[in-house]
N, C-alpha and C positions, 0 to 999 in steps of 0.2 A: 363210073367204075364198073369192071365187067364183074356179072356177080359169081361169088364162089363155088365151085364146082370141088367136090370128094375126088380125087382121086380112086381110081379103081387100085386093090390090092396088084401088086407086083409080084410077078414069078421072074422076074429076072435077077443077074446076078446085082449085088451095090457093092460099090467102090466109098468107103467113108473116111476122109481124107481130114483129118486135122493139118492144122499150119501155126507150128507153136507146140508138134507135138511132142517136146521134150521139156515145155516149160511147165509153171507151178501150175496152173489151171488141169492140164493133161494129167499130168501124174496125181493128183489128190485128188480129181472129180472124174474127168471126160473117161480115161482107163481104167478104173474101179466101176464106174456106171457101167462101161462096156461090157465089162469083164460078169455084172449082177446079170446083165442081159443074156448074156451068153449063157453063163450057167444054167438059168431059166427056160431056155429055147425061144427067146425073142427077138435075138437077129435074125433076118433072113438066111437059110443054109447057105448060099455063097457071098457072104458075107467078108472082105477082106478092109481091114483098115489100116489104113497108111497112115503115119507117123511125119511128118515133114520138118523139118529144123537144120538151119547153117552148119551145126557139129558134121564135121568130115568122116562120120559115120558107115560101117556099113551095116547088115539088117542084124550080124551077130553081138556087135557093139552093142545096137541098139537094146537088145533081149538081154543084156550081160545090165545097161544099167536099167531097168524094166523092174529085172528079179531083184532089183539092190532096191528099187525107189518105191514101187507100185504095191508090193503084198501091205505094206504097213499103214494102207488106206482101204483096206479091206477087210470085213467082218471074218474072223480068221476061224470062225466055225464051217463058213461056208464057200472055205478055199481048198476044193480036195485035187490034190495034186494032176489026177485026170484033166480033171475042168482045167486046171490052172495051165496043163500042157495043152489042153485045146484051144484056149483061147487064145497064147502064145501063135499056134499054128495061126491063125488069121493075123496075123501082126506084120508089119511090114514096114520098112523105114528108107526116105526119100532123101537127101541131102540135097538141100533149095536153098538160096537166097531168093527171094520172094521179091527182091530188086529187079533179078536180072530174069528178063525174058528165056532165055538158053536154055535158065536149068527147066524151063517147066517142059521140053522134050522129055527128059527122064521122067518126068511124073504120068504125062499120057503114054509110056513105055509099061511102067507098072501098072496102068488100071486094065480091066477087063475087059474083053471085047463086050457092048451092048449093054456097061451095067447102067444102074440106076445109080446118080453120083450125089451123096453130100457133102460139103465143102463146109467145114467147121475152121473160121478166124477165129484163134485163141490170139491173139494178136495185138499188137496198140491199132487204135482206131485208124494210124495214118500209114498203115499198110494196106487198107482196108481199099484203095482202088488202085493202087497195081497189082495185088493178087487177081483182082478182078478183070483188070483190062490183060495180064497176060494169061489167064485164063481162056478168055476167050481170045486172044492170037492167038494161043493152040489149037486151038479149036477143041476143048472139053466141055463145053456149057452147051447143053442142049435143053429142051423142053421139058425134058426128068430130071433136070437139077435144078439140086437144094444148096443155098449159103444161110449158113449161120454166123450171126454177128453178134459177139458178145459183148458190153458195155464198158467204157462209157461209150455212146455215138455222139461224139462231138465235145464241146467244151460250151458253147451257147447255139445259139438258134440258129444262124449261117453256118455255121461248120458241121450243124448236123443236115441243114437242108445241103449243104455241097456234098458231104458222105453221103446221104439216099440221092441225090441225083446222080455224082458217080457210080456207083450198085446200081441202080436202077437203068443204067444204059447198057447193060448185062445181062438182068436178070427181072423178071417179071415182080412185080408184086405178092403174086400168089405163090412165088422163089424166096423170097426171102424170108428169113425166121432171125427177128429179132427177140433175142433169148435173156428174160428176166427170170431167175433160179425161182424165186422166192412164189413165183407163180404157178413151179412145179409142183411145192409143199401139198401134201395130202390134204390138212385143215384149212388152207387158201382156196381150196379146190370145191373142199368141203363147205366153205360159207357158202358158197353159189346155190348148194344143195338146201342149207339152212334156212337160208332168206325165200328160195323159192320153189321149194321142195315140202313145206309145211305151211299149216296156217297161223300160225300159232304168235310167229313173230311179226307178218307181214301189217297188218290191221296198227300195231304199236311203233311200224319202222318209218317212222316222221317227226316233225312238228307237229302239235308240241310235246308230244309224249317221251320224245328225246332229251336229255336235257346239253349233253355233250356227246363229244366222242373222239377219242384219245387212242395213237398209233405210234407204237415204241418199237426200233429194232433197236438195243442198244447192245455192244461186244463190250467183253473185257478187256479181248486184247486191245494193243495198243498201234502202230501203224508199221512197225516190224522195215521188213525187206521190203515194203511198198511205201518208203517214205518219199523216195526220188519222184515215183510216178503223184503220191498222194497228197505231197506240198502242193504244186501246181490242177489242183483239181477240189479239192476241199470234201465237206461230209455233205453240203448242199448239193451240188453236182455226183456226186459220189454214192448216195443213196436216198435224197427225198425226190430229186429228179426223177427218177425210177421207180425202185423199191416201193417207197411209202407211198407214192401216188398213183402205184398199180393197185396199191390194196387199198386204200382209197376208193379207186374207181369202183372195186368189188363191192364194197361196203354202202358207198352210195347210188348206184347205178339203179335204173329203170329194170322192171322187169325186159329181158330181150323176147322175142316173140317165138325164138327156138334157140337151139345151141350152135346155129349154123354159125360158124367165126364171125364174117361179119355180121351176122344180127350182134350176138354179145360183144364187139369191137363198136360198132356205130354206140350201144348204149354208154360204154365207158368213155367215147369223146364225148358224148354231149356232159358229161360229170366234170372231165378237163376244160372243156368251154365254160363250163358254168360256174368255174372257180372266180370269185369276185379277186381283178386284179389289184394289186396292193401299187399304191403312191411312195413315194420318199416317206412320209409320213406314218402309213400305214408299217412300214418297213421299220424304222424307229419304235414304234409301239409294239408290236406284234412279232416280233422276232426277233431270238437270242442268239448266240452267237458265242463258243467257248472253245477254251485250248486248257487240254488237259497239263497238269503242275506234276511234281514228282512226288508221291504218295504207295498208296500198297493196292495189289492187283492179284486176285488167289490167294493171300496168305504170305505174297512174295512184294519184294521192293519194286517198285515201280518209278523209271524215270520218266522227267517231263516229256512234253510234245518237242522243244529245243532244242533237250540233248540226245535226242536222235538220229542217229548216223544218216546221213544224206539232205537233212531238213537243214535248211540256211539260217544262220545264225536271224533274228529279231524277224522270224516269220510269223506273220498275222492268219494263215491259212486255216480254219476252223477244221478242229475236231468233235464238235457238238453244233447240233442246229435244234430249237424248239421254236413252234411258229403256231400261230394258232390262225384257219385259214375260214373261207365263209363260202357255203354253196351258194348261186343267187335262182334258187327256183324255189315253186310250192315245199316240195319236201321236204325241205334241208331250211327252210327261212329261219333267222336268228338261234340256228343252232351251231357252236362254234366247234370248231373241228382241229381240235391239238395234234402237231407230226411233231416228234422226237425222234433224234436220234443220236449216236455217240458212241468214242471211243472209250479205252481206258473206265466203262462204270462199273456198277456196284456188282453187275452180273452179267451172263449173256440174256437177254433177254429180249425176244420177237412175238408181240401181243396186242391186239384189238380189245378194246371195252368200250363197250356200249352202253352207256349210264342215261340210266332212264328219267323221268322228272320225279322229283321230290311229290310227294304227298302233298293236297292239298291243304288238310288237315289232317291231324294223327287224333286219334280217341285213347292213344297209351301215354302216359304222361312220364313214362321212363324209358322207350324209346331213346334207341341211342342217335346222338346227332351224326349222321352220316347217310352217306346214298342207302336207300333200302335196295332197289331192285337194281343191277349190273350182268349184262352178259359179258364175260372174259373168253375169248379166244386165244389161246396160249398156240403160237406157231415154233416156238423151241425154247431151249432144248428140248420140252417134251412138248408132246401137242395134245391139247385137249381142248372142251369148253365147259365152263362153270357158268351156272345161272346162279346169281347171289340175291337170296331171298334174306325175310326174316321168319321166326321163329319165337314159341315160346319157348321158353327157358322149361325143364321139369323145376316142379315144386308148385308150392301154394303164390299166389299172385299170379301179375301177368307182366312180366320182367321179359324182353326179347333181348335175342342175339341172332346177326346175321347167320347164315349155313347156305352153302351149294350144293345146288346141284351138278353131279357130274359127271360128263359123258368122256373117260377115258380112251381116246380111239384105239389105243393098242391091245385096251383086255375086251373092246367092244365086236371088234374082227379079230379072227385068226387068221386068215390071211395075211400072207408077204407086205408089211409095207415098204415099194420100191423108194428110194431115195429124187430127191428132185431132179437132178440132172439126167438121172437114169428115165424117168420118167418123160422127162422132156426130149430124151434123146430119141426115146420112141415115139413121141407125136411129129418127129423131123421126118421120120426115116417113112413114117405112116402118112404126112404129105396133112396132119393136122396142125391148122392153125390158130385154133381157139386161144391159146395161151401164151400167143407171140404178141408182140407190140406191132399195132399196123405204122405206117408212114404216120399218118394224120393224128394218132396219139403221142407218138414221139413229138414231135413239133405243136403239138395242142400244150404240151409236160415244160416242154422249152419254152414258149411264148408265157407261159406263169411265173417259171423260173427264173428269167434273165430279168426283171424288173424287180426283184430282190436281190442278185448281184449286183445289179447297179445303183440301187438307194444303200446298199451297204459303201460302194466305192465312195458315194456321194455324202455317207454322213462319217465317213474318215477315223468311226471307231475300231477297235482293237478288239478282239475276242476277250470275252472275260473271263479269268484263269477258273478250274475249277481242277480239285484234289483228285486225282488220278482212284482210282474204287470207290468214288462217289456217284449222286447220280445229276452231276452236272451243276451249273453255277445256279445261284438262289436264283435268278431273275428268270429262271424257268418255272419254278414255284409260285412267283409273283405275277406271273403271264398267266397260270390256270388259276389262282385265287381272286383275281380280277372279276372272274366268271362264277364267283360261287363254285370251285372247283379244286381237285387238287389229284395229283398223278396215283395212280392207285396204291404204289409204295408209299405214300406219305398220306393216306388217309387214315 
């Protein structure tokens, strides 16, 4: 593999080209991100973004539904109509079918002579190589472009190596930016800093001083306007594929020997290699499997996973997955490692804990029975980290209660904190790659993944129902008390 070279800063003009720029992704994230950037001063000044989608549009259209979709995904303190007309000016909208070869003339019409180009697939995955191969018939892909490819890639392991092999007969390796959001998060960013940025934790961050470690993104909502796409895809493919086993890598990975992308990308495969793969067996024990029932959700009625518009009547498709998985090296031995995640639960809720070993023996005979020491990493809605100690209680005896410590990151800086996408949109545009998924992790994440899809086809159960604002079916419960454990909500 040719190894990573920085790009040198650009003075030239960038052309930053969504495809899908009118869908849900563009208007709630990618155009609110832009729009933070702009305000900021951290686009490049000739900076034009092009908007691409079938609607028979032209760029006044486009701006008319803009000011109707776009403010109301935006922090409405820091929308001063100045800003808001300048960012407009850089706005520009393409009318493409992304099928047809023809239209991408009108798109090398609109871009700039000499700029620097990024190519943002807001897209399903199976547009994802004819944009690419009519791209380049144009002849637009040069050596200063960037593609962004947003998830899922693929459905199992061949269809994600056929997506990077198409892309990749386009576009370099060190071209492509495969974009996991959750990777942008300020406190995701932050454990890197934690783990090896101090001394404090690193000495305690193994066997046996570990006892578990437990990774929840769980949503409230429910599966909305994304039931068509999200029946044929499930919460397995959907977010432990990804999501949970990027922050995963974080949590377990080797110290990297700098921040160069791949040093930190080589450490996080070797954590996906090292995942002990699971049997038929392993797959029966070890992993649950639920669809949320009709129950309450905010305070409000909540229907099931079935009577959801677009989802086929007696679908088996999960909306919860909990799996408890096994590292097979020195660091990580006989320490089990809980991924959760779900729709329809008790809250939004995206958080790491790192539960330490039990006391050997205690010298307090009232001691309360539960974990003493837990680091929590809370990644939202708000982000922070608590270190859960104990304590004496005031008064005479010596009676403890747990207390945290707490490192609040929003009252800790006063600094801007940029939002994920915005963040990542500038390490696209900056040609860094530290916080993209390379080839060889995407397909390291696959190769784990596709041997629990198939002991699930192979043991021919049904998801098992769980109440819509709860936090998933008991036998998620009964998977971390097996361990002398239990989710940190139910301790």
């Amino acid at each position: 593999m040719t190894p990573y070279t920085a790009p040198a800063p650009s003075t030239s003009p960038l052309d930053l080209v969504i495809f899908g720029g009118a869908g849900d992704l563009s208007v709630r994230k990618l155009l609110p991100a832009l729009f933070m950037a702009h305000l900021h001063n951290n686009l490049p000044a000739q900076t034009r973004i092009h908007a691409l989608g079938r609607q028979p549009w032209d760029r006044a259209d486009f701006l008319a539904f803009i000011e109707d979709k776009v403010p109301g995904f935006i922090d409405a303190k820091a929308r001063t109509e100045a800003a808001w007309q300048g960012f407009l000016d850089r706005l520009n909208y393409v009318s493409l079918d992304a099928t047809q070869a023809a239209d991408f003339t009108a798109l090398g019409e609109a871009l700039q002579a000499g700029s620097d180009r990024v190519y943002y697939l807001a897209t399903a995955p199976s547009l994802f190589t004819a944009i690419c191969e009519h791209l380049a018939g144009a002849s637009l892909i040069d050596a200063r472009s960037r593609v962004v490819l947003e998830k899922p890639l693929g459905h199992d392991l061949a269809s994600a190596r056929e997506i990077n092999d198409q892309v990749g007969r386009h576009f370099q390796e060190s071209q492509i930016f495969r974009i996991d959001h959750y990777l942008g998060k300020e406190t995701v960013q932050n454990l890197m800093v934690l783990r090896f940025g101090n001394t404090i934790f690193e000495p305690l961050w193994r066997s046996p001083y570990i006892k578990s470690v437990q990774i929840t993104v769980a949503e409230s909502v429910g599966v909305g306007s994304r039931a068509g796409f999200y029946d044929g895809t499930g919460a397995l493919r959907d977010m432990v594929q990804n999501h949970l086993l990027q922050l995963l890598c974080i949590v377990a990975m080797e110290p990297p020997v700098s921040l160069d992308p791949d040093a930190v990308r080589d450490e996080k495969l070797k954590v996906l290699r090292s995942l002990r793969p699971m049997t038929v067996a392993d797959v029966a024990r070890d992993t649950v499997r639920g669809q949320y029932s009709a129950g309450a959700s905010n305070g409000d009625k909540a229907i099931g996973y079935l009577q959801e518009e677009n989802v086929p009547s007696g679908s088996t498709t999960e909306t919860f997955v909990a799996l408890r998985a096994h590292i097979n090296n020195w660091r990580w031995a006989n320490v089990p490692i809980f991924l959760r995640t779900g729709k329809r639960m008790a809250e939004r809720r995206s958080e790491i804990v790192i539960e330490f070993a039990d006391l050997p023996y205690t010298i307090f005979p009232d001691a309360p029975r539960q974990p003493v020491n837990r680091l929590m990493i809370r990644l939202q809605p708000e982000e922070h980290v608590q270190l859960q100690m104990m304590a004496k209680e005031p008064g005479s005896g010596m009676r403890l209660r747990p207390v945290n410590l707490n490192l609040d990151l929003e009252l800790a800086f006063s600094e801007r904190r940029a939002e994920a996408y915005e963040r990542l949109l500038m390490d696209v545009i900056k040609g860094r790659l530290t916080h993209f998924m390379r080839r060889d992790e995407l397909e390291a994440a696959w190769t784990w993944v596709e041997p629990i899809l198939d002991g699930w086809k192979q043991l021919h159960e049904k998801p098992k129902a769980y109440t819509a604002g709860t936090w998933g079916p008991a036998a998620s419960s009964a998977l971390m008390a097996r361990e002398g454990s239990a989710w940190v909500e139910e301790s």
